[in-house]
N, C-alpha and C positions, 0 to 999 in steps of 0.2 A: 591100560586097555590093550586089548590084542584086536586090530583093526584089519580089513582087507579093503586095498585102493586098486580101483580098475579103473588107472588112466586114460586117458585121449588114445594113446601111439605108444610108441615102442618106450619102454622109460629109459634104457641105457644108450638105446641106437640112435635115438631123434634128437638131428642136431642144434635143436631149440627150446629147452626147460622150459616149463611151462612153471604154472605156481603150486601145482600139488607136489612136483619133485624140491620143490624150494622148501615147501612149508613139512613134506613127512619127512624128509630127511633130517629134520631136525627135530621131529615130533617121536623118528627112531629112536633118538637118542634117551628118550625114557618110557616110551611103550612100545610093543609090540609089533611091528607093523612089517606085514606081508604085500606084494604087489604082486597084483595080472601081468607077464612077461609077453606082451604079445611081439612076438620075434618080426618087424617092421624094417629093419636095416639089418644090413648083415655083419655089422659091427658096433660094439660099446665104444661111446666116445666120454661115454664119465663114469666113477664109481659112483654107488649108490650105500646108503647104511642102511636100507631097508633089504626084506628078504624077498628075491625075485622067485616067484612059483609059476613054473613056464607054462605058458597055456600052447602052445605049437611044439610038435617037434622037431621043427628044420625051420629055416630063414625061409620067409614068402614076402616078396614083393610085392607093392602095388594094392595104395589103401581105397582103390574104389570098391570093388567087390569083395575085398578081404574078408570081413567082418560076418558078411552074409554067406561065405562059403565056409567059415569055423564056426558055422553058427553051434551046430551041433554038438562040435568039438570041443569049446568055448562049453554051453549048456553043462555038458556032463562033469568036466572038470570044475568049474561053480557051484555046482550041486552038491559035489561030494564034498566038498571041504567049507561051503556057508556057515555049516553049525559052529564051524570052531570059534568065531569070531565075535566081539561084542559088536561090533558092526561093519558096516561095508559103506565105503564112500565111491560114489560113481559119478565120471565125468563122460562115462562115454554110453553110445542110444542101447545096439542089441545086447551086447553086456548087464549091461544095466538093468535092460527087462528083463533079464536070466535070472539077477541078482532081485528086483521085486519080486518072485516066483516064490523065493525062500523064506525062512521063518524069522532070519536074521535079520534087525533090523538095517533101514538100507539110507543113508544122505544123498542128496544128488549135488554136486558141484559143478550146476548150470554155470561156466565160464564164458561161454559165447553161444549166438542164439545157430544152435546147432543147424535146424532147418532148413538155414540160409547159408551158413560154413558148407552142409555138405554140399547141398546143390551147386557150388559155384565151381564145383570141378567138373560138372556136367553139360554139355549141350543143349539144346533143346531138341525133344520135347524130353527127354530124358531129365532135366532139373526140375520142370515141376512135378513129375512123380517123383524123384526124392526128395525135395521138398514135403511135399502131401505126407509121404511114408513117416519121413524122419520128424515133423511136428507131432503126426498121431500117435507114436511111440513114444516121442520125447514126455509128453502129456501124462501118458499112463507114466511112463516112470516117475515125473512127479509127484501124481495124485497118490499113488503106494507108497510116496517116499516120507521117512519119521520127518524129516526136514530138505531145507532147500537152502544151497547156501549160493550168492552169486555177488559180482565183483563192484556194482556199482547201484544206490538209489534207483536211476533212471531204469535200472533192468528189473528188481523190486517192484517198483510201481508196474510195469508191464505186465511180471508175472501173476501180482496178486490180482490183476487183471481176468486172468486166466483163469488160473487151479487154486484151492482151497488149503494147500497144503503152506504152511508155517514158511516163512524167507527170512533169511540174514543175510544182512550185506558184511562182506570181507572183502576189501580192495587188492587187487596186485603190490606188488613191493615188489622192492628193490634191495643188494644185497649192498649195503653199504660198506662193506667191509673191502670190497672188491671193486666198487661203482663211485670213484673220488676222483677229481683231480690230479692229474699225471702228465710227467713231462712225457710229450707226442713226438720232440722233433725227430727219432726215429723214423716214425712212421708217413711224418709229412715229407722228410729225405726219401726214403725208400721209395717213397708213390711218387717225389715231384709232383707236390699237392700245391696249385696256384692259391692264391689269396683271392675271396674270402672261398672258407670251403663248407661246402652246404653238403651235409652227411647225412644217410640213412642206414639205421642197425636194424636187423629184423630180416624176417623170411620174406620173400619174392612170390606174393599170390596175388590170385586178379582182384582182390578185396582194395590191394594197396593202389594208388595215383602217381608214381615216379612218372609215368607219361605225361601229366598233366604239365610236371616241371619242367619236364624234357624241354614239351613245349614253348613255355615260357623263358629259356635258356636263354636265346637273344636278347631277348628284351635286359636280361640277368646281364649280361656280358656289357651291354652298352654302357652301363652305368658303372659295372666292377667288372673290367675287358680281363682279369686274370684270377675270375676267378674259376672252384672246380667242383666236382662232385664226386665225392666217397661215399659206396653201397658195401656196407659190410652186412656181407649175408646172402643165402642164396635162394632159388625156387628146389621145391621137392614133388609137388604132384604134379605141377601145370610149365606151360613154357614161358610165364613170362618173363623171365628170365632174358632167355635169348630172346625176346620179342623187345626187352631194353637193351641189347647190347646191337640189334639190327636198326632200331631206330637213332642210339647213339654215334653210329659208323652214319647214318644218313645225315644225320643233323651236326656232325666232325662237332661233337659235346665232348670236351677233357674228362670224361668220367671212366674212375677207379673202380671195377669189380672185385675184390678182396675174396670173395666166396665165404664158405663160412668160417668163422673165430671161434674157438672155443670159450664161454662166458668167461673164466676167470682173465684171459687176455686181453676182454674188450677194453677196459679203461682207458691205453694210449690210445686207440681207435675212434673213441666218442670223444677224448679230451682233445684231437686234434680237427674237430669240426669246430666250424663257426655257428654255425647254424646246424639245429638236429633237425631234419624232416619228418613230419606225422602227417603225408596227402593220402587220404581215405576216401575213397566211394561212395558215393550216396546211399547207405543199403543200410537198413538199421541194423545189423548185425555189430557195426560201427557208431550208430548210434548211442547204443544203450550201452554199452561197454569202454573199459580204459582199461588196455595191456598194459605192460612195464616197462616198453617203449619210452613214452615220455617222459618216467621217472626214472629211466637211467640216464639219459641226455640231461634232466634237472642236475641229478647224482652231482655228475658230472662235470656239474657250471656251465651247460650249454644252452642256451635260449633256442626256442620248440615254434616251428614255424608249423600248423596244426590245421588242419580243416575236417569236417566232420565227423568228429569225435567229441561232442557237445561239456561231453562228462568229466574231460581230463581240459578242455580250454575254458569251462566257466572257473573249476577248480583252480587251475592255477596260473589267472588272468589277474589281472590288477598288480602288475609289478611284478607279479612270481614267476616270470620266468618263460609262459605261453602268447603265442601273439597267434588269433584266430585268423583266416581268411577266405573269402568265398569264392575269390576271382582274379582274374591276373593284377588289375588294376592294387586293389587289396595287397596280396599279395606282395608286393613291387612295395606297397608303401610299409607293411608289416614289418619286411624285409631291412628298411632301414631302421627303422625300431628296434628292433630283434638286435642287429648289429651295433649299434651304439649303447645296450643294454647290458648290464651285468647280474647274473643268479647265482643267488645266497642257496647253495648247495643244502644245506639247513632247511629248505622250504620242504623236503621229503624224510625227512628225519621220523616221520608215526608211521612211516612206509617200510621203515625195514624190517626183513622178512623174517628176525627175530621176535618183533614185536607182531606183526601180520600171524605166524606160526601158536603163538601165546593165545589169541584171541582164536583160533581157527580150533585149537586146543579147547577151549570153554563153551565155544558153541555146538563142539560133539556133544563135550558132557552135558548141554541145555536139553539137546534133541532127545538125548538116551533117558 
């Protein structure tokens, strides 16, 4: 098949894969397959085996208005080159409706409930007009689209809620090749990482709860006075970032800021947490969805301290590995749980992104 994918962001500059870089990179290796290069970072931080067709001609900063000001830009370059393709997979909104415009058939790879992703880098009143914008649009892209493919049940049943249009469920994965068990004491040297150490891998947006923990830190410390916190990973559009490291200076919390790792490095990083953190927001955007978040920390062998994220803690509760919680009290008791527990890495083994790729593979050819 000769396919065109018009990711989320930048495919080479964003320093956090997502699962369409996971799954065509490997889907290159026996079709086709071109990518929208929307130039978002002004640098590659991985190679790719797909073929990048640059939609900018210079590096532009700054994904709030980005999109709406290439609209044009974006449009014409879409248009001209739609026919070539047996299809076009889109995970991202104005793209997307460029791409339903054409004759080519079009997938949508609903990964996160967009209307809420975008809004949360907005103020108000400014978030619910892109809210409003970004559902209206997202919808037509649907309803045009040959299929709809998105990452968990719980967001399935939402959609067909919704729009008429055909859904499969394809989960996140994990690259297990890379995502195992590994000696850390590097890494717990290097940081002077206290015991136990309660880690978070992942981006720094206001979707995420590290505050909530912050929070809770004393209460943490009373029972386990040495232990620490590893944040591998950083913020990209918003400040929460420094808004955790202003609140860690106020609350004198032992916590390690690493910024970001490049995937293939992360293993001593997650293998040297006690506990992985998944503290999430109330917002269904979270809800309905499960990143690869907490099947790298399973990966891993590390037990998944989890709150609102309903999809990945019924999934892999009862032994496997997740301990839910809704409150500090919770929390505190999870916590020992979690800690005297051990995960059979094994538990995410139909996750990897080999086998994730395979199936992602069959459901083009169902659509087409």
């Amino acid at each position: 098949m000769k396919l065109l994918v018009i990711p989320t962001t930048d495919w080479t500059g964003h320093p956090v894969p997502n699962r369409l870089n996971f799954v065509f990179d490997r889907l290159a290796i026996r079709h086709d397959v071109d990518v929208c290069h929307f130039k978002l970072f002004s640098k590659a931080v991985r190679e790719t085996k797909c073929n990048l067709v640059d939609m900018d001609d210079e590096w532009t900063p700054g994904v709030r208005s980005y999109y709406l000001k290439r609209f044009f830009q974006h449009s014409s370059r879409i248009s001209k080159i739609s026919n070539e393709y047996d299809a076009i997979i889109s995970s991202n909104i104005l793209p997307g409706f460029i791409s339903g415009l054409q004759n080519c058939p079009m997938i949508v790879d609903y990964m996160d409930l967009y209307p809420e992703s975008a809004a949360s880098y907005f103020s108000p009143p400014m978030d619910r007009l892109v809210h409003g914008t970004v559902s209206f649009i997202s919808e037509i892209n649907m309803e045009t689209a040959s299929g709809i493919i998105t990452p968990t049940d719980r967001f399935k049943k939402y959609l067909n809620s919704r729009i008429s249009t055909s859904v499969e469920v394809i989960p996140n994965g994990v690259d297990t090749k890379l995502m195992h068990p590994v000696d850390s004491g590097d890494v717990i040297e290097r940081y002077d990482l206290g015991s136990p150490v309660l880690g978070y891998a992942g981006s720094l947006e206001s979707w995420i709860a590290l505050d909530d923990v912050f929070e809770m830190f004393s209460a943490i410390q009373k029972r386990y006075p040495r232990a620490s916190i590893l944040i591998v990973g950083g913020a990209l559009h918003t400040d929460y970032e420094e808004y955790l490291k202003k609140e860690a200076r106020k609350r004198k919390i032992p916590v390690t800021f690493t910024g970001n790792i490049p995937y293939n490095e992360l293993a001593p990083y997650i293998s040297a947490m006690d506990i992985g953190l998944n503290p999430r927001k109330p917002k269904d955007m979270n809800r309905l969805t499960m990143g690869s978040k907490v099947l790298t920390y399973l990966a891993c062998g590390v037990p998944v301290l989890s709150s609102n994220m309903p999809a990945a803690e019924e999934k892999f509760d009862r032994g496997k590995g997740v301990y839910r919680y809704g409150n500090k009290e919770e929390f505190m008791r999870k916590l020992d749980l979690a800690l005297s527990s051990k995960v059979d890495p094994a538990v995410i083994k139909k996750y990897d992104w080999d086998i994730i790729a395979k199936k992602y593979e069959m459901t083009i050819r169902k659509f087409l």
